[in-house]
N, C-alpha and C positions, 0 to 999 in steps of 0.2 A: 839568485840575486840579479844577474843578469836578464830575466825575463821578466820579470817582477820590476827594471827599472824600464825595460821596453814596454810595457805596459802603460807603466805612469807618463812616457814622455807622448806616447801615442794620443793617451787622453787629455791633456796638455793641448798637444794640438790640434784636437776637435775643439775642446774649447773654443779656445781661440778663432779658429777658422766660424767657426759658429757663430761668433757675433760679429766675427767678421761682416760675416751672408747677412744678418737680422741688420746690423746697421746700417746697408747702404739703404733702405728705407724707411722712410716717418713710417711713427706705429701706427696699426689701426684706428688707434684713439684718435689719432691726429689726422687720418685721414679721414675720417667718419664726418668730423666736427665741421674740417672743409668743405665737405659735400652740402651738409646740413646748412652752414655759414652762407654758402652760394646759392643755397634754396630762397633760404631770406631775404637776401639782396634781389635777387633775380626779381621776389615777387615784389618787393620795397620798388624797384627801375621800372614794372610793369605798369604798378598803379599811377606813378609818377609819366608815363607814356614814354619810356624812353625803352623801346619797344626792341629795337636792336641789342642794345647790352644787358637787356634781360634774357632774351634768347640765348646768349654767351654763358651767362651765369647758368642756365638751365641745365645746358650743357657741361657744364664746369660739376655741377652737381649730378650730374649722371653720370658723368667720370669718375669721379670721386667717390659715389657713390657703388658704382661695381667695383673702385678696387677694396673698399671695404665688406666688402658682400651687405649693402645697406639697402636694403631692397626697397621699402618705404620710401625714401628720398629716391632712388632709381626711377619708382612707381610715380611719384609725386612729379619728376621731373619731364617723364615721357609726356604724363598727362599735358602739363603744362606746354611742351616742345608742338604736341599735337593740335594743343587750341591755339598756338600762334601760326602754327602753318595756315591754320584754318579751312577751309571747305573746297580753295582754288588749286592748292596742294596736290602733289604728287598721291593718288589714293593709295595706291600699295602701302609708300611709305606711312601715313600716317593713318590707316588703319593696324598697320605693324606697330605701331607707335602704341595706341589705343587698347590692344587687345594684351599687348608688353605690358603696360601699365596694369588692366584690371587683373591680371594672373598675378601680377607681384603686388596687390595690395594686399592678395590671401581673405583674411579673415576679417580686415577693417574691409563693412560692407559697407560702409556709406557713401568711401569714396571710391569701393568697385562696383556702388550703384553710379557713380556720377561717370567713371568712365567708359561704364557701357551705356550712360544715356549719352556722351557726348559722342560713341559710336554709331546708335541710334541714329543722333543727329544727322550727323555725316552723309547715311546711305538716304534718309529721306530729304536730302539737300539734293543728292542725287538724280533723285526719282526712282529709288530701288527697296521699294514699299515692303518685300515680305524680307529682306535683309533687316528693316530699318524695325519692324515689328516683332522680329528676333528679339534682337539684343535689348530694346525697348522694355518686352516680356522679361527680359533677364534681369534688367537694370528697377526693375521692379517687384522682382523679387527678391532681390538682397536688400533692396529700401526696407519691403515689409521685414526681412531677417532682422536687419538693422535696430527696428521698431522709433527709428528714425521719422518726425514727423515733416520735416523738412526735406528730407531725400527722395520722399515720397511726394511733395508739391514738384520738388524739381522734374523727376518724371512723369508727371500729372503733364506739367506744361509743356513738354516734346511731347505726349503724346496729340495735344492738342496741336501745336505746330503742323506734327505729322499729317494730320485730318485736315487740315485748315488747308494745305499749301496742298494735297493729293483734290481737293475739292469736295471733302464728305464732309460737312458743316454741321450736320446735327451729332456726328463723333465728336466732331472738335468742341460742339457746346456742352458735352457730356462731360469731357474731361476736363475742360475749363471750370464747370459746375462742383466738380470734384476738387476740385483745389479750392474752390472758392470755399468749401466747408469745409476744409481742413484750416481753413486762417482764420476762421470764426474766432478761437480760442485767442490769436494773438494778430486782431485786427489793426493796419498802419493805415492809412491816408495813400501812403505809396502803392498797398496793394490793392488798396478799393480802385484806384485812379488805373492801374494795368488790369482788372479784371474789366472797369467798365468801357475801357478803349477797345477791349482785346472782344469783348460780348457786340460792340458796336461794330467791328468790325466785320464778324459774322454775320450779326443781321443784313449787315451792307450786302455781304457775298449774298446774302439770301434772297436780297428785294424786299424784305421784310424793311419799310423804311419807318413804320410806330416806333416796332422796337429798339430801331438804329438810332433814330432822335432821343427815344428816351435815356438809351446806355451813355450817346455823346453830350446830352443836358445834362445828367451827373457828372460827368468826368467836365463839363464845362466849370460845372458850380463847384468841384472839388477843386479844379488847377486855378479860380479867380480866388478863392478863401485860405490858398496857401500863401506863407509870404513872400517876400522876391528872392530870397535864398534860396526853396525849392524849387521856385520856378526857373532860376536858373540850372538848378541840377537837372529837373524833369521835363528842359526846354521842345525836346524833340516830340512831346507830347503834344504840342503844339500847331505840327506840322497835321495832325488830324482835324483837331479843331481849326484851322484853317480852310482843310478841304469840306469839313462840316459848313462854315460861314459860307464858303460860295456856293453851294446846293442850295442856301437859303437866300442866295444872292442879298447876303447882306457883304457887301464888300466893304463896310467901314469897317467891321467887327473882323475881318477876314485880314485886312490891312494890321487891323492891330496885333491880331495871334502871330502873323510872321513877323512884327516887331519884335516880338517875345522871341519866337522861335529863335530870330537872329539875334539878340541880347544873349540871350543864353549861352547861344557857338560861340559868341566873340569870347564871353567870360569864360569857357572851358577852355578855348585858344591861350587865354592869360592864365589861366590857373596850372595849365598842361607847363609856359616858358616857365612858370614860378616853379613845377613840382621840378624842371629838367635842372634848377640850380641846386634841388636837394638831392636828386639824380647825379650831380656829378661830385656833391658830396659826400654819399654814398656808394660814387664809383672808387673816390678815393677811399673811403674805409673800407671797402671789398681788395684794393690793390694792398693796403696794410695788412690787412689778413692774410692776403697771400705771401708777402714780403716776410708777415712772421714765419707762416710754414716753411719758407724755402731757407731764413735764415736755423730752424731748427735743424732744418734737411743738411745745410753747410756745415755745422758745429759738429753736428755727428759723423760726418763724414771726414772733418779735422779726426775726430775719435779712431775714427777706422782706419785712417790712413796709418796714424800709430800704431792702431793693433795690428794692422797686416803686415805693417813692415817687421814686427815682431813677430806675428807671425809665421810670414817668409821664412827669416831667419831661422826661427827654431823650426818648424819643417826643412830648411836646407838641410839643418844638422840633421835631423830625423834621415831624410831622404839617404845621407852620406852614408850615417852608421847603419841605413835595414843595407845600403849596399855591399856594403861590408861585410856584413852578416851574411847577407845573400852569397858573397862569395865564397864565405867562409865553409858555409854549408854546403854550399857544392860541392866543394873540396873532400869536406868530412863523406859526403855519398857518394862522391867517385872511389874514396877508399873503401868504404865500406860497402860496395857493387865488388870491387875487385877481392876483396877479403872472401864475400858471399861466394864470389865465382872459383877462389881457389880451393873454398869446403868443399864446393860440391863437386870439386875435380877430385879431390881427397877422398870424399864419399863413394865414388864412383869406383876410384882404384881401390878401393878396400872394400865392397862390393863386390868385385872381377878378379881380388886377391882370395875370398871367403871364397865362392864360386868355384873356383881351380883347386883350392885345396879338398875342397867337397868333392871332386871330380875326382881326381888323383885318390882320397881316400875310397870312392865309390868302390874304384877299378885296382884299388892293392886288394880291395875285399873280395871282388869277384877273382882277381887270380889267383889270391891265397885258398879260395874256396876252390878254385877248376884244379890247383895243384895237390891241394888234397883229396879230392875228385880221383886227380891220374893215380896218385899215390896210392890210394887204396884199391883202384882198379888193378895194379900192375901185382899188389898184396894178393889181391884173389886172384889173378892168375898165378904165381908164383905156387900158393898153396894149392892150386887146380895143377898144375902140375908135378907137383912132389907130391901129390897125397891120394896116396892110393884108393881111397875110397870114391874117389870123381867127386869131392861138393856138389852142388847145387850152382853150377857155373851161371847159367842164365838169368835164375830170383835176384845173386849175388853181387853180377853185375848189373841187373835193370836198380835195384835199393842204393847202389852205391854212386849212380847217374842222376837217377831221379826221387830219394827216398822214401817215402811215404804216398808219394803223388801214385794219380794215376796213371800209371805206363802206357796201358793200350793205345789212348790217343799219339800219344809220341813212335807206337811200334803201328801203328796201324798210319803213322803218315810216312815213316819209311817204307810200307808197302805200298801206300799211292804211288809214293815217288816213281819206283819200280815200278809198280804193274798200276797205273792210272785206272780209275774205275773200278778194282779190281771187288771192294766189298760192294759198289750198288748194284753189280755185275751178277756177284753171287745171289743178292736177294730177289734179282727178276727172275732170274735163269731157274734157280731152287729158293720158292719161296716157302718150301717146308720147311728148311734148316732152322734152328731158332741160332740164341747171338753164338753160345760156347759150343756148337758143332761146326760155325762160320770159322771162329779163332782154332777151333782146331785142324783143318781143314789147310790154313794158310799155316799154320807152325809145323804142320807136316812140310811144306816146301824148303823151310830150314832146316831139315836134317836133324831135329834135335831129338832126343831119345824119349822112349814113353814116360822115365820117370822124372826126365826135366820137365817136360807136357802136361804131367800131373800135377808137379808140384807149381808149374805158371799156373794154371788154370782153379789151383788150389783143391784137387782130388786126388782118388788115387789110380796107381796103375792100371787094374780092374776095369774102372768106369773112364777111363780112356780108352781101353780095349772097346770096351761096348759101343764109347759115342762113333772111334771110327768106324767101328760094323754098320752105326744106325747112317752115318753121313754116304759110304757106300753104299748102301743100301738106296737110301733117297735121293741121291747122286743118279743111281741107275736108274728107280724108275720114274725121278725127270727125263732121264733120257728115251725112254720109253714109250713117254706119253708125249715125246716132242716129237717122236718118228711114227707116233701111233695118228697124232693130229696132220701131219704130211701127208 
């Protein structure tokens, strides 16, 4: 029951501690939405020219963006951070910008066609033509993945920049020509008017001046048939037909293009203070949005503080009673170390008690054997001497020493002892003798009688007689033939 309630209070306070951790921050959701929110604004203060607190926002959404892992707004943000740095910028930085961006658009290829054409840009801004035709290459081949028919004018048009500003004019009117048939389909006024400024102006670079007149007399006749709205938007077009009127030295007509031209700045100078009042009512709906984030951020944080202080608490308890426990248990295994170590001191001496009694029994068994050993030896002398007949003194006594065993090894190491060498002696010196004229030979040196000889050797008197005839015998003529080799 006891670990079964350690248990419950354990999970208790993961709980708790749990949301403890998840509630010191807004959720994903809510930071995602931020991110998103501040993408919006950033671009709403951009078009309005309030160029500074768009860049804040951008950033705001790049923040917010990585801590949601929102990669899209990340991507969308970098891009954006890199076109305001724009071309006078730090390159490292806003090629890292650039290249952040088109890796985290992934699979939307239109705008990781636009970020590797604003890369493009960049390095042919530069002057660094086979960087710039890299990525150009790239930013045109996700246009065509895309099947994007606009993604692919956009790249059309850097490529032609690219040609235009390196000084290869008849690339630039290739890729201009190219775009110009991709707008067929969805022909403006706006794009006839940039294609035939942007065609004039290569003819220019070329000295080509028919073609130059003819591209700036349409864009002449299209900017005078628009009405004074666009020409206020499209004023800076102005500034060519201008230079067009003083080639032709018409300076009245020249006078009046930069009339326009200046109409138009002033009216984008008013339109920019008008857009900066909706700019800063837009700043304030971006500071409300953020005000609601931080007041969710505060509310829940009132939450947490409650659950922690709860918490706390029931972890202090927890903490108290695993201590407690802790030392409980110690307790319980220092006793039971000491328990362990008195078995095995018990085990040990009854071990070393079994051992000794084993010992003790060994050696009552070997003396009770040695004593009856003597006891039956001292029997056969007793009856060897009462009995007229002489026993068999020598069988009598080796059977009652050694039983069954074989003796010679035992009587033949009492003759080492005595005479050392004494049998490998005999078999250099007479290597006739075989083994039972050797043992008789040495049982002669004991004094024992022909028929104790007989019956050691297990024959009879007879064939004792004869082996010692044959051993003297062969005895002598080793000798013989040892004084006969001398």
């Amino acid at each position: 029951m006891t670990v079964k309630n350690n248990r419950i209070r354990k999970l208790l306070a993961f709980i708790l501690w749990a949301f403890a951790l998840l509630g010191c921050h807004p959720t994903p959701r809510d930071v995602r939405q931020a991110g998103r929110d501040a993408l919006e604004n950033a671009r709403i203060q951009l078009d309005s020219g309030n160029k500074a607190e768009a860049l804040q926002l951008f950033k705001d959404a790049e923040h917010y963006g990585l801590l949601a892992d929102d990669t899209l707004t990340v991507a969308h943000a970098q891009l954006n951070i890199a076109d305001y740095l724009g071309y006078y910028a730090d390159k490292e930085e806003v090629v890292s910008l650039l290249r952040a961006a088109a890796d985290g658009f992934g699979d939307d290829y239109v705008n990781r066609a636009e970020a590797l054409k604003e890369l493009g840009d960049f390095y042919q801004f530069h002057r660094e033509y086979d960087s710039a035709d890299y990525y150009l290459n790239q930013a045109m081949t996700y246009a065509e993945q895309s099947g994007s028919v606009e993604a692919k004018r956009k790249v059309w048009t850097a490529f032609f920049a690219r040609y235009f500003n390196a000084g290869e004019y008849e690339k630039s009117a290739d890729y201009l020509n190219r775009y110009w048939q991709a707008v067929q389909t969805d022909l403006t006024d706006k794009r006839r008017i940039y294609y035939y400024e942007a065609m004039g102006n290569i003819f220019d670079e070329m000295g080509d001046m028919d073609s130059t007149y003819y591209y700036y007399d349409r864009l002449e006749e299209l900017l005078n048939n628009t009405d004074d709205k666009t020409k206020e938007e499209l004023y800076f077009y102005f500034t060519t037909l201008y230079n067009y009127a003083k080639k032709q030295g018409d300076f009245e007509k020249a006078c009046h293009y930069n009339y326009l031209y200046l109409k138009g700045s002033i009216h984008n100078e008013i339109e920019e203070k008008k857009n900066n009042l909706a700019a800063i009512s837009q700043k304030y709906d971006s500071a409300v949005l953020r005000n609601e984030l931080n007041e969710k951020i505060i509310r829940k944080q009132r939450i947490i503080i409650l659950i922690s202080g709860l918490a706390a608490l029931v972890l202090a308890a927890f903490l108290v009673s695993q201590i407690r426990l802790a030392r409980k248990r110690k307790e319980e295994a220092e006793i039971n170390a000491e328990l362990f170590h008195f078995k095995q001191q018990n085990q040990a001496l009854a071990q070393k008690d079994a051992e000794h009694e084993q010992i003790q029994q060994d050696y009552a068994e070997r003396l009770s054997e040695a004593l009856d050993k003597e006891q039956q030896t001292m029997m056969l002398l007793d009856i060897y001497l009462n009995n007229s007949k002489k026993a068999n003194l020598l069988n009598d006594l080796e059977r009652s020493v050694f039983g069954e065993k074989d003796h010679w090894k035992a009587m033949l190491a009492v003759v080492e002892e005595k005479y050392p060498g004494l049998w490998e002696t005999l078999g250099q010196k007479y290597p006739n003798l075989d083994e039972d004229e050797k043992k008789s030979f040495i049982l002669s040196h004991f004094k024992v009688s022909r028929q104790e000889e007989a019956d050691y050797l297990g024959t009879t008197v007879n064939m004792v007689d004869k082996m010692r005839g044959r051993v003297r015998k062969k005895m002598d003529s080793g000798i013989k033939s040892t004084d006969f080799s001398k």
